[in-house]
C-alpha positions as CSV (number, residue, x, y, z in Angstrom):
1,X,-40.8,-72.5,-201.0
2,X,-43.0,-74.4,-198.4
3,X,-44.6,-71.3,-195.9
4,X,-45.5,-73.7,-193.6
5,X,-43.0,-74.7,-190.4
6,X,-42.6,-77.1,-187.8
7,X,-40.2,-76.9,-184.9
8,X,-37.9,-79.1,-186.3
9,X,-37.6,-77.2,-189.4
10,X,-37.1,-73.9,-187.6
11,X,-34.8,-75.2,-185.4
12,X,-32.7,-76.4,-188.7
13,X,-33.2,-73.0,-190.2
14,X,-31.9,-71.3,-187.5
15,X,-29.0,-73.8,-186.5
16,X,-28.1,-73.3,-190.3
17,X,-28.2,-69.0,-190.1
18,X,-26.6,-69.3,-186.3
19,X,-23.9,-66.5,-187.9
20,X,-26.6,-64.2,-189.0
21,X,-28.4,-64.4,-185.9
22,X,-25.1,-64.1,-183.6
23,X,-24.3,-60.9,-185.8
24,X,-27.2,-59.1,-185.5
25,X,-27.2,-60.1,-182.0
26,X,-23.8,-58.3,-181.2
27,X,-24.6,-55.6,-183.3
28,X,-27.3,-54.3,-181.4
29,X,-26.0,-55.2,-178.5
30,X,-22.8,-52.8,-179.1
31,X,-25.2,-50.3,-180.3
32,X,-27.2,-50.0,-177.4
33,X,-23.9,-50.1,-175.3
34,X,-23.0,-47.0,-177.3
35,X,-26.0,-45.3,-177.2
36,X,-25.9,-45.6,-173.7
37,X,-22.3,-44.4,-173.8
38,X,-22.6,-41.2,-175.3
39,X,-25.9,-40.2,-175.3
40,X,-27.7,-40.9,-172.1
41,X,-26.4,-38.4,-169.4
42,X,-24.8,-39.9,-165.6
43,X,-27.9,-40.0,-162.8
44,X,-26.8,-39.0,-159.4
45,X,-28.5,-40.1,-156.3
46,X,-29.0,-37.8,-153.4
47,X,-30.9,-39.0,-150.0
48,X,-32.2,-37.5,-146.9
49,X,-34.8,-38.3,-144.4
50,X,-37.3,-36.3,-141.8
51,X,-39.2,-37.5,-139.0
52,X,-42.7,-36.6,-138.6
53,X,-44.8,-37.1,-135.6
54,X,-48.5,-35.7,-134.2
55,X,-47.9,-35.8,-130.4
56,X,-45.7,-34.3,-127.9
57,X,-42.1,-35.3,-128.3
58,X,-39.0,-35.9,-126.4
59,X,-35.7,-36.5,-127.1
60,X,-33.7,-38.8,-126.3
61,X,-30.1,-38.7,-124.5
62,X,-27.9,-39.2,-127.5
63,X,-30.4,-40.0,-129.9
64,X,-31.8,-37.6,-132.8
65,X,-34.7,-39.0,-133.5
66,X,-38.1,-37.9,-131.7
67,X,-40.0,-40.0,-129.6
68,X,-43.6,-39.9,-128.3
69,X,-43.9,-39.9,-124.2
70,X,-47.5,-41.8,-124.7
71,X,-48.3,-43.9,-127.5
72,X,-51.5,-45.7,-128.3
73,X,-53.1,-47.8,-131.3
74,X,-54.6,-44.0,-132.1
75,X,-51.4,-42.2,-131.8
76,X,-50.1,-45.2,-134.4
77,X,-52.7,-44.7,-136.6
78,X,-52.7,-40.7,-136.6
79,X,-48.7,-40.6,-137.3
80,X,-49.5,-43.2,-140.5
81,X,-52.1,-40.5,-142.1
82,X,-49.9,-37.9,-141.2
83,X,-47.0,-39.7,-143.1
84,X,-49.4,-40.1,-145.7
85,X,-50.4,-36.3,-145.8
86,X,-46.6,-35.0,-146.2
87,X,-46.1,-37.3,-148.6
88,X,-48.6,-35.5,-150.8
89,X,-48.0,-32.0,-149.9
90,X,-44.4,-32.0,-150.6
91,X,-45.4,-33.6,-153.9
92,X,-47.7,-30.5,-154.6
93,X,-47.4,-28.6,-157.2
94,X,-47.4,-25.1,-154.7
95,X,-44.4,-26.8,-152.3
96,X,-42.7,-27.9,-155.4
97,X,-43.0,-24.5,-157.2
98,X,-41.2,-22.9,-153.5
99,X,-38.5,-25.2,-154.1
100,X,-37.8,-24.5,-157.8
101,X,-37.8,-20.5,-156.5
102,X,-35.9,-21.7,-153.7
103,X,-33.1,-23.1,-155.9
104,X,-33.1,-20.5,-158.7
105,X,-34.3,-23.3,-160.9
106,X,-36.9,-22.6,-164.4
107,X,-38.3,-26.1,-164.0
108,X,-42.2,-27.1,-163.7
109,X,-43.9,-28.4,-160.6
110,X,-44.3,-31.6,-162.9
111,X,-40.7,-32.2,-164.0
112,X,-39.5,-31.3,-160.1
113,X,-42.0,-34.4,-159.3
114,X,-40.2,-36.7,-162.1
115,X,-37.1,-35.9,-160.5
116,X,-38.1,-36.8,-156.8
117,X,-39.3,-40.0,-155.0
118,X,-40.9,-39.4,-151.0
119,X,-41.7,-42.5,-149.8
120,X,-42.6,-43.9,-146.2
121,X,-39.5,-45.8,-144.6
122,X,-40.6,-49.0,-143.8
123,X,-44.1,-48.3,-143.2
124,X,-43.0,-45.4,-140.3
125,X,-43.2,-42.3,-140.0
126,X,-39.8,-41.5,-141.3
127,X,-39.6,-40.0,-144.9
128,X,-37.1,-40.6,-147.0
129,X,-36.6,-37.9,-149.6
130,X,-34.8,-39.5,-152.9
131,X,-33.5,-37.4,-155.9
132,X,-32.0,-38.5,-159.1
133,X,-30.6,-35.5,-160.9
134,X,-27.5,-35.4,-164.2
135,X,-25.2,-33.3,-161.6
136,X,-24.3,-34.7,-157.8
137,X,-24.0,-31.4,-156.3
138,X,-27.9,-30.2,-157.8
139,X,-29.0,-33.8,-156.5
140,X,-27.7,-32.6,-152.7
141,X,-29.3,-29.1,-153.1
142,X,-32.6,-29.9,-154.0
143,X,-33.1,-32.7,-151.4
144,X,-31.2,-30.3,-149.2
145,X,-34.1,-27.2,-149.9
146,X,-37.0,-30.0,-149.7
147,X,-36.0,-30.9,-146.4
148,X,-35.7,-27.3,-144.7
149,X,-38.9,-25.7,-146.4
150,X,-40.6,-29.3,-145.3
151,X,-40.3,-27.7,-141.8
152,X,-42.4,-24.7,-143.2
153,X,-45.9,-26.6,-143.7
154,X,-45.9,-27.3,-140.0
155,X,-48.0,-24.7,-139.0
156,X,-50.8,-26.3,-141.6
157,X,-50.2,-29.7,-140.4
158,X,-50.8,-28.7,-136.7
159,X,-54.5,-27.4,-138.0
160,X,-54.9,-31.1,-138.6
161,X,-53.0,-33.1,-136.7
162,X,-52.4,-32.1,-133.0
163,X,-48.7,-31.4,-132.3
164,X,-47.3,-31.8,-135.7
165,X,-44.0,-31.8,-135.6
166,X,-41.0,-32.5,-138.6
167,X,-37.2,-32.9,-137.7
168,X,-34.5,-33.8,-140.1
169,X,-32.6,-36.8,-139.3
170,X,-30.3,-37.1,-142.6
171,X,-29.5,-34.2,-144.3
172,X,-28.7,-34.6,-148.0
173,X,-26.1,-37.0,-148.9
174,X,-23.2,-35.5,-151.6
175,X,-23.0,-38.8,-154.1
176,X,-19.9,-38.7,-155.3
177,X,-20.5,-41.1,-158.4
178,X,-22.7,-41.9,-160.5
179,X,-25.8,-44.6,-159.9
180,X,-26.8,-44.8,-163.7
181,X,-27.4,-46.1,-166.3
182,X,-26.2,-49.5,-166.5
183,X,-24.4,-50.0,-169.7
184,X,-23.5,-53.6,-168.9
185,X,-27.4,-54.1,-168.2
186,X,-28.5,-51.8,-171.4
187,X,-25.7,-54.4,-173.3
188,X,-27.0,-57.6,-172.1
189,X,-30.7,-55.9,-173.1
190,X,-29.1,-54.8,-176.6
191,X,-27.7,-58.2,-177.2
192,X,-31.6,-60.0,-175.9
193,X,-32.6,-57.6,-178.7
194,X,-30.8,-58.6,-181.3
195,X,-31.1,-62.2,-180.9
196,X,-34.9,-61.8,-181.3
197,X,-34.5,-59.6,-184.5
198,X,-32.2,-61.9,-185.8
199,X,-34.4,-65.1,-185.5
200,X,-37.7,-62.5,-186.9
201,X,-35.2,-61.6,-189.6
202,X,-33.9,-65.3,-190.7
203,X,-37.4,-66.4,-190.5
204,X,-38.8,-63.7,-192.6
205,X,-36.3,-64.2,-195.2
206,X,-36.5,-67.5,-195.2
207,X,-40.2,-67.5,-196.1
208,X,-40.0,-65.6,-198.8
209,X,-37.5,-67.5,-200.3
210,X,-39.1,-68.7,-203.8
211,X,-35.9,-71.6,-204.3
212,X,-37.2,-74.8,-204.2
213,X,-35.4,-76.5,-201.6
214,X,-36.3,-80.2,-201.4
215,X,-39.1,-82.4,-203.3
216,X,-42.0,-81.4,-201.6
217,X,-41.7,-78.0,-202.8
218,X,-41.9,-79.7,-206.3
219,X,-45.0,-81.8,-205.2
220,X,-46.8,-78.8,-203.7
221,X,-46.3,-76.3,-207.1
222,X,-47.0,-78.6,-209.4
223,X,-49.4,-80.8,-207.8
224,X,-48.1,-84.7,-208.7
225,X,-45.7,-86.8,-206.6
226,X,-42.4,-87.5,-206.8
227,X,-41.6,-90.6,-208.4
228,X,-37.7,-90.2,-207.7
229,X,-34.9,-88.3,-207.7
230,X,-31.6,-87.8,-209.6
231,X,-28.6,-87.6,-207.6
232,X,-26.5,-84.3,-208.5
233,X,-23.3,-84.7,-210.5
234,X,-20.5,-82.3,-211.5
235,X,-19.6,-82.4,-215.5
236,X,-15.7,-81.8,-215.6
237,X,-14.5,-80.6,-219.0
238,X,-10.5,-81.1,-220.0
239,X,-9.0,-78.6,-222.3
240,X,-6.8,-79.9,-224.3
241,X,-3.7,-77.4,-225.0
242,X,-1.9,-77.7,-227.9
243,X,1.4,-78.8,-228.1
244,X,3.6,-76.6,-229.8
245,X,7.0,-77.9,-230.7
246,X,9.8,-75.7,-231.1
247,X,12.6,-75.9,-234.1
C-alpha cells in the first residue's frame, strides 16, 4: 500500500517477481529474434574502390595504382579537396539519377544515397564505394555502374582541378552471403528489452497494489501506531463421520 520505495525494498520486490521479470525478459527477446527472422530482409555488401589524383601520373611496373612523378604539400592538399569533391558529386542527385537509368532501376536519387556509403580510405585519395542492397548480385551492379560512370565526370573535374584523373582499382566485389542483420545481436537487444519492461512492469504493479502488506501500511491509513501484532494461526476443523454399523 506504501507508494513510497527505497533500494532495499525494490531490490526485495524484484528478487521476489525474479520469474516475472525473467519471462518477459525471454519473451521479448524471442520475439525480436523472430521478428528479425522473418521479417527483416538479408543485406548484402558490395565494395569497390577508385583512385583519384590532380597531377600528371605514372604507373608503376606491376602496380595498378597511379602515382604522381612530383609531389608537394600543394599537390597533397589539392588531391584531399579533390577527394572531397567526388565524394559529393557521385552523391548528387544528377550522377545518382544516371546510375538509376543506368541500371534500369525506378528508385529516387534519395533512396540510391540511403543505399550507398563513399567515403575517403584512410584520409587518401582512394574512394571506397560501399553498397548494402537485399540481393548480392544488385549490390555488385550498382557499385559496378558507380564506378565506370565515376570516370565520366572527369572532364568537369579537369575544369577545376588540373589533370584530374579517376582509375578503378577494385571493381565490385560479388558477396556471396549475407552481412545482416544480426539476429544474435537483435536477441541479446530483445532480451535487454524485456528485462527493463519487466522490472517497469513489476514496479508498476506493485504500486498499485491496494493490499496491505505489513504494519506500516496500517499506521499510514489510519493514522495511529501499532501497539502489536497477532501472530497468524490456521483453525483446523475435524468432521466427525458417523459410524454406521452394519446387521
Amino acid at each position: 500500500m506504501n507508494n513510497e520505495m527505497n533500494l532495499v525494498d525494490l531490490m526485495k520486490l524484484l528478487l521476489k517477481k525474479w520469474w516475472i521479470i525473467g519471462v518477459i525478459s525471454v519473451m521479448v527477446g524471442f520475439l525480436a529474434f523472430g521478428y528479425t527472422y522473418y521479417f527483416i530482409p538479408d543485406i548484402y555488401i558490395s565494395r569497390g574502390m577508385i583512385y583519384v589524383n590532380n597531377t600528371n601520373i605514372v604507373n608503376l611496373p606491376n602496380v595498378n595504382v597511379p602515382i604522381n612523378r612530383t609531389l608537394n604539400l600543394n599537390d597533397m592538399l589539392s588531391s584531399a579537396r579533390l577527394a572531397e569533391t567526388y565524394i559529393e558529386i557521385l552523391k548528387s542527385d544528377t550522377f545518382l539519377t544516371s546510375v538509376a537509368e543506368e541500371l534500369g532501376m525506378d528508385i529516387t536519387p534519395g533512396k540510391m544515397r540511403s543505399l550507398i556509403s563513399i567515403r575517403a580510405k584512410n584520409e587518401t585519395e582512394i574512394l571506397e564505394v560501399t553498397v548494402r542492397y537485399p540481393r548480392s548480385y544488385e549490390a555488385s551492379r550498382i557499385v559496378e555502374t558507380i564506378l565506370e560512370k565515376s570516370k565520366d565526370e572527369e572532364e568537369g573535374i579537369k575544369k577545376v582541378f588540373r589533370g584530374g584523373s579517376v582509375e578503378i582499382i577494385d571493381k565490385a566485389s560479388l558477396p556471396t552471403a549475407p552481412s545482416g542483420p544480426n539476429m544474435f545481436k537483435n536477441f541479446l537487444m530483445g532480451l535487454l528489452m524485456g528485462l527493463i519492461l519487466g522490472v517497469v512492469f513489476v514496479v508498476v504493479i506493485d504500486m498499485f497494489d491496494n493490499k496491505l502488506k505489513n504494519d506500516e501500511d496500517i499506521a499510514q491509513i489510519y493514522g495511529y501506531p501499532v501497539l502489536g501484532l497477532i501472530p497468524g494461526f490456521k483453525v483446523i476443523i475435524k468432521r466427525r463421520i458417523p459410524h454406521i454399523t452394519k446387521i
